[in-house]
Each structure stands twice: as C-alpha cells, then as structure tokens.
N, C-alpha and C positions, 0 to 999 in steps of 0.2 A: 171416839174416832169412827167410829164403825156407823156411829148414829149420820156422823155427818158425810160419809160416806153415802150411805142412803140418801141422804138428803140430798148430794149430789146428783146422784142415779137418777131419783123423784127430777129434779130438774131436767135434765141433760135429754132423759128417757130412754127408755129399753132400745130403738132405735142409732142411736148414739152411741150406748155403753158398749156393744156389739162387736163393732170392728177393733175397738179395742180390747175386745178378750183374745179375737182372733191374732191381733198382733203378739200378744203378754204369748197365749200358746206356740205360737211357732216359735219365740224366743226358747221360751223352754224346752220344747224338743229338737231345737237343733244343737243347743249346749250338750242336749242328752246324748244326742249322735255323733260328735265329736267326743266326748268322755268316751266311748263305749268302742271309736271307730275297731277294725282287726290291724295287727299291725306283721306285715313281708317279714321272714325272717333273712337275710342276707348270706346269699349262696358264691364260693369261690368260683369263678371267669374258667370256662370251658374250651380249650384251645381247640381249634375245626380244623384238622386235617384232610386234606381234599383226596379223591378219591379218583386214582389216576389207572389206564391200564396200561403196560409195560412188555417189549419185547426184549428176550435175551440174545445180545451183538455175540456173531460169530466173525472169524477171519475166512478168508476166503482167496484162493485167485480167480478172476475174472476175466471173460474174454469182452471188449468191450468193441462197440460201433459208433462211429460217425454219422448221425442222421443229419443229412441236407437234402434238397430239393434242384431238381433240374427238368430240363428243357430236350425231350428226345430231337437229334438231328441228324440227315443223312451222314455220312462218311466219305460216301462217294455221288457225287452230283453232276451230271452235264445236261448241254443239250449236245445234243445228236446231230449233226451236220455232215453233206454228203463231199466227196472228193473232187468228185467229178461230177459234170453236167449233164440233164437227160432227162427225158420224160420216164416215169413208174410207170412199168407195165407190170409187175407184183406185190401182192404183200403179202405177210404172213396173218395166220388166221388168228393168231394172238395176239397182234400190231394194233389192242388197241388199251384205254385208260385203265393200269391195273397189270393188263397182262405182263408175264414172267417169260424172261428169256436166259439161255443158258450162253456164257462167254463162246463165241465164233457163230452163234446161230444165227439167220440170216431172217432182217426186219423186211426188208422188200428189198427188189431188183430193181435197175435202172438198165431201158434199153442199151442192150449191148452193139447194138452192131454199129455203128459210127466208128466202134474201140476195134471190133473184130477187124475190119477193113484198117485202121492204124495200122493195126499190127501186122499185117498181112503185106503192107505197103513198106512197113520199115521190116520185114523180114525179103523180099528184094533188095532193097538199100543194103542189108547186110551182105547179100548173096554178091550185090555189083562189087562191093568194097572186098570183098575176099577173094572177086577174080582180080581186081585189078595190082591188090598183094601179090598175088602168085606170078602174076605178069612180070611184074618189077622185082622178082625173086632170080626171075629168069634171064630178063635182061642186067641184072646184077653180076651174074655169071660171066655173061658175053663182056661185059663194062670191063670186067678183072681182068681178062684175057689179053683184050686190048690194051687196057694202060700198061699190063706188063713189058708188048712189045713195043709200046711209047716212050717207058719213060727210057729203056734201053738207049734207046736212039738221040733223046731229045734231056733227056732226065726232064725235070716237070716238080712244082710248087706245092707244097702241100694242099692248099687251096684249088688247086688244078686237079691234083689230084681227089678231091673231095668231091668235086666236080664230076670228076671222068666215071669216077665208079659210082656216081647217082647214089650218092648218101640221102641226099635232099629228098629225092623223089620217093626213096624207101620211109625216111621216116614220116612224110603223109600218106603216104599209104596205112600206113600202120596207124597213125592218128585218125584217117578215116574210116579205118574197119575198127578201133575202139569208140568214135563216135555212133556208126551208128548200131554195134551194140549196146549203147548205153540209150540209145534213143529206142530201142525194141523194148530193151527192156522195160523203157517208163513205159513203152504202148501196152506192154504185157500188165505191168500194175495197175495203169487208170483202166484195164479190161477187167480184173480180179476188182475193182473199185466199182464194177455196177452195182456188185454184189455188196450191200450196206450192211454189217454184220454189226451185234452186242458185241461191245470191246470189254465188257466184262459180264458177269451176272450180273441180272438188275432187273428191275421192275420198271414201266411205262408210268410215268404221273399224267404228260400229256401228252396228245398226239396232234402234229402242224402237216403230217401232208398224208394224202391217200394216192388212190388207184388212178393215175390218166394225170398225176400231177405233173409237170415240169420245172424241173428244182435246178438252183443255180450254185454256185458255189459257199455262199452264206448263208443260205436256207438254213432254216430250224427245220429239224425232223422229228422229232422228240424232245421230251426234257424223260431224262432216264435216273432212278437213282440204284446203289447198289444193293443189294443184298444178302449180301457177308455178312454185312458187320453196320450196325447204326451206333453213333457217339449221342452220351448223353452227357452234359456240360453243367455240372453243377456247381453251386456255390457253397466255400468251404473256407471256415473261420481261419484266419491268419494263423491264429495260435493251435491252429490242430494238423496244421499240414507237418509239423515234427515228428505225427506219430502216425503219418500216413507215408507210403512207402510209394514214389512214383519214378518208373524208369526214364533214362535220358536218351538222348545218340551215342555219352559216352560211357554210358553202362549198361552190362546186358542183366539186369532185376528184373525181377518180374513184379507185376505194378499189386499195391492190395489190393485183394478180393472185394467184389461189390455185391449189395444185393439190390435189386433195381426193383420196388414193388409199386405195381398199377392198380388202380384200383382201391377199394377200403371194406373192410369185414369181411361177408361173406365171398365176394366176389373180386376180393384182393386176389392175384397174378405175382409170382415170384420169378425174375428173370436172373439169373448168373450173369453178374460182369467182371470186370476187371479196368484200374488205374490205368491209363493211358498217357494223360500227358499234363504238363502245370501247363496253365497259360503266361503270359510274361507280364499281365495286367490286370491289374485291381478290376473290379464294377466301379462305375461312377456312383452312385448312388450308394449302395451299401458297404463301399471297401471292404469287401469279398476276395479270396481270393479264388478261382475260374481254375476247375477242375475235368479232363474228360476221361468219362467212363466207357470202355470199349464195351457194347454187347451185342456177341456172334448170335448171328441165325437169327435174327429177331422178327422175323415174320414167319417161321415154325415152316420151313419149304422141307425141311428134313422129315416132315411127318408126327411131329412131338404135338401133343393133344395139349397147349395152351395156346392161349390167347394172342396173338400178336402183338407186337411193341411198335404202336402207329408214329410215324414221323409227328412233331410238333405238342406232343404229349406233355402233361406236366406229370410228372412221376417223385414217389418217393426213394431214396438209395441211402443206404446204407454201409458204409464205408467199413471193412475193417480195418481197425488202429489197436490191436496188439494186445496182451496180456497185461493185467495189475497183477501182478501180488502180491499178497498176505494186506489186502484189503476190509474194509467194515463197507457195508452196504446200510445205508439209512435213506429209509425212504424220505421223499422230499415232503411228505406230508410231517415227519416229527421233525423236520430241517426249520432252524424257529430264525428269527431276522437276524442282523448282525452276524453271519457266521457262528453259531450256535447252536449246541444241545443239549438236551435234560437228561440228565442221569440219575438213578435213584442210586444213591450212594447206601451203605451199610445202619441199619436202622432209622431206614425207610426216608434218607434226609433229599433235598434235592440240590444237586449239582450245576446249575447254569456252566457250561463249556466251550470255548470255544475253539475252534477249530479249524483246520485250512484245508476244506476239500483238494484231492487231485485229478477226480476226475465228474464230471455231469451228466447225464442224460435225461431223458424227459419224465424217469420217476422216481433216481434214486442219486444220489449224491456219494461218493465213494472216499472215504478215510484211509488215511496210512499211517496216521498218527493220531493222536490225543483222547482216541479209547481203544478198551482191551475187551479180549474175550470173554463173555459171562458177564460184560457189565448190562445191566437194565437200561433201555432205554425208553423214557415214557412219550409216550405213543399220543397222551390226551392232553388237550389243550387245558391251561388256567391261564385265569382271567387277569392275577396279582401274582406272577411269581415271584419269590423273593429267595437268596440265597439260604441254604440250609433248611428250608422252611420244612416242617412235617407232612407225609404223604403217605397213603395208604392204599397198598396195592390191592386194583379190583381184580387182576388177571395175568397173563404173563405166556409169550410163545417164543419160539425161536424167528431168526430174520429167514426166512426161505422166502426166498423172492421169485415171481412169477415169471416163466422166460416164455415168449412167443415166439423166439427167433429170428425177431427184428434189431432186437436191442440188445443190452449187455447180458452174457450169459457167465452167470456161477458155473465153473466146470470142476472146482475141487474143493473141498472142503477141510481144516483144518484144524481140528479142535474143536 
C-alpha cells in the first residue's frame, strides 16, 4: 500500500501532494478544537432592582394662591372739559403730561370778567325785584283797608275780592324776586366756573389747551386719570372663583387679598391688592372668567420707595383662595401621567397610585387622600414601571417645600 502510495506521490509530484496535507491537517486540528472546546457553567438569572431616591410625605395645612395674569387700568378716567366759555388767561405750573394735582386744585383760569359784570348786572335785577316786593307789600295794606269798607257797602265776589286785595300782583312779585335770585345765583356759579379745578386727585395723561386759548363748551382740556386707586382685570379659571371671596352691592365682604407682582427676579415689585369686583362676562376667546383687583396708591405719591404700577401693564397676581388642611404636597416633578404616584411600599416594593389631586399650582400638586404620612415617595423616574416591582432606595428626605411668597405656603405642620 504504501509502495503505491509513493508511486502515487512520484506521479502526481511534491507540488500536488501539498495542498492536500494542508487540507488532511486542518481537518485534524479542528476535530481537535472541538474535542477540547471549554464548556459555561450555567449561573441562576439575577433580578435588577432599580435604584430609586425617595422622599418622606408629611401632612400639612397650606395657605394656597390663585396665580393669573392681568392688564393694569385706570379706575377713574376723563377728559376734562370747561363749563363755561372764555379765553385762558392761566395755568398751573403742573398743567402739563404727568403732572399731579390734588382734588379742588385749580388747572387754569378762564377770563373772568364777562361773568363778574353778569353777576353784578343780575345782582341790580335782584335789588329792582325786592323793591318792587316791598312796594306791593305796602300797597297790600292799603288794598285790605279798602275792600273792608267795600265789601261793607256793596259785599263783593270772592274773585273780586281776589282782585281788590292784589293777590295776583303779589304773587309775581314774589316769582320775580325768586327768579332772579336764582339767575344771580347761576351768574355766581358760571363766575366760580372760570376757575377749572381737579374734580378729583389725578394725574395729567394729556394736555388739549394752554395759555391765550379760547375754549367753548365741548372742549377737551385734559384727559386726566385718577390716582387713588388703579384696577387690574384679570383672568380667573371658572372653577377657582369658589374659592375666591369677591364683594357685591349686596354684601359688605371684604374682597381676597391680592398680591400684584411687576416685574421678574431681581427686579420683581410686590404691590398689595385686594378683589373688587366679578365681571358679568366670560373672555371670548379663552372662557375666562374677568376678575378686578383694586390696588390703592399705585403710583407711590404717599412717599413709599417702590416702583410705580404704570397704567396698561401686564402684571403677575396672585389671588388668595384659603386654607387646605391636612394636606400632602407632591411636587409635580414625581406627579407621573394618569393621575399617579409611586410609592415605595414595605420591602422596598413599588406602589403605582392613583390619586385625585384637590388643589394645583405651578410646582406642586396637593393630596387629601390616597396617601399617608411617612409613606416614601420616589422622586426618580423608571423607564418600565411595573406593579410590586423591586426597588432599592439611593436616598430619602422629607417634603419641605420651598415658599417664595408668591405661591402656596406650608404654614403648619403635622406629624
């Protein structure tokens, strides 16, 4: 065999026989490498508990606020028009855009003497009309006199005698001495009318006449607004006006407290206001319902070192709406969709919960029910929660929630 074997080889040649050892060899050493492979030994399935941090739910009562947005507007609005007709021979040195005036102070004069002479003219007319009384006071006397020995003689008609003793003539006398003090007197008012005075405190937005003007009855003099008091008119959820407290005409409440703030961060401005009035109509657009907030002094004329509250402003306010108690505060960050929260139940399990907030605001979501004090609540998001699932706490603090005094404040604590 072996001979012919060779004999083969001799044939074929060393060239030839070659590739074929190299095939025979790898055949053999990869049998070898399979015989030989290592073989896993087979380890029991490791359950991955996820690795959550957790805060501990306290009860609480809370004072909570109504955050809306509104529109500052005057309260009190006119334009300023004169009584009487007349050229301006004054003004005042504040009579102009901006300037402040105090209720009775006097914006300019309107030539008086046109009015002076009126009045001087219907104060004769009085003078004529009270002799001409006295006259017919006298001859009244004489009238009685007479008809007494008239009617003696003749007797005489009631009519006659109505006549005789000048009823008639006395009472126009009398109508003529009440007409024309009633016409002095208008001459006396359109005289006190040169004088154009603030019919309230207020402030100048514009100004329509100056020095040498001559103003007619309809003239614009100003457009003046006041400054008492500026209304801000905000928009306020249907469903929150239950827990907002607003006076009427037939009730004397006093309205809730407002906090009106201008501005943002450092240069935020905190104004006191107060509920004023509902309005009787939704917003078109967002069926709102139109709230006004009264805020006194709003241009700081009493000397107080802020900022003024400029008419046409858009401002933040803050409504008080009243106490929760015996509340849970969860921030809206561990607030999970569906009305739901996680709780790490007794042996680290997790709780999916749901739950029906009662109150909202823009960080924390407020509970009355469906958890208790001392329960955990996990804080960290997973990706697959699943009921009961296992959880492994990284960490764990109490709910102390941060108050800035804009939004809802924790004021007692229970447990």
């Amino acid at each position: 065999m072996a001979k012919r074997v060779w004999y083969y080889i001799k044939q074929i040649g060393l060239k030839g026989v070659l590739p074929l050892l190299i095939i025979f060899a790898a055949v053999i050493g990869g049998k070898t490498l399979v015989a030989t492979k290592p073989v896993a030994k087979k380890k029991p399935p490791v359950v991955s508990a996820p690795l959550v941090n957790v805060s501990v739910l306290d009860v609480s009562d809370v004072h909570v606020w109504t955050p809306v947005m509104g529109t500052v507007e005057a309260a009190r609005e006119i334009n300023l028009e004169p009584q009487v007709a007349g050229r301006v021979i004054s003004i005042s040195d504040t009579f102009i855009p901006g300037g402040y005036f105090k209720k009775g102070q006097e914006v300019l004069r309107i030539d008086p003497l046109d009015y002076e002479l009126a009045v001087k003219q219907q104060e004769a007319v009085v003078t004529d009309a009270e002799y001409s009384l006295k006259l017919e006071n006298g001859q009244q006397r004489v009238a009685g006199r007479e008809w007494k020995l008239l009617k003696k003689s003749s007797g005489g008609t009631a009519q006659e005698a109505e006549l005789a003793l000048r009823k008639p003539h006395l009472q126009k006398a009398r109508a003529d001495l009440t007409s024309a003090k009633a016409k002095l007197r208008q001459a006396r008012i359109d005289l006190s009318r040169t004088r154009v005075v603030a019919p309230f405190d207020c402030m100048v937005v514009s100004k329509n006449a100056d020095l040498g003007a001559n103003l007619n009855l309809n003239d614009t003099i100003a457009s003046l607004v006041g400054t008492e008091e500026f209304w801000v008119v905000v928009s306020v959820p249907v469903d929150r006006l239950s827990s907002i407290v607003v006076p009427s005409a037939s009730n004397n409440f006093k309205g809730s407290a407002a906090r009106v703030i201008m501005g943002s961060g450092k240069t935020a401005v905190e104004r006191d206001g107060a509920v004023l009035r509902l309005l009787p109509s939704l917003e078109e657009k967002g069926r709102m319902a139109r709230v006004i907030v009264s805020v006194k002094d709003p241009l700081n004329l009493k000397g107080t070192n802020v900022r003024p509250l400029l008419l046409g402003s858009y401002v933040n306010v803050y409504i008080d709406s009243g106490m929760l108690e015996n509340v849970v505060a969860v921030p809206r960050t561990a607030f999970r969709d569906n009305n739901t929260v996680w709780i790490m139940k007794e042996g680290g399990l997790l709780d999916i919960r749901s739950v029906d907030p009662v109150w909202r605001d823009q960080d924390y979501i407020y509970l009355g029910t469906g958890v208790k004090a001392g329960e955990k609540l996990v804080m960290t998001d997973i990706s697959a929660p699943l009921q009961n699932m296992k959880l492994r706490e990284n960490g764990s603090g109490s709910m102390k929630r941060k108050v800035d005094g804009f939004k809802s404040e924790k004021v007692n604590t229970n447990g």
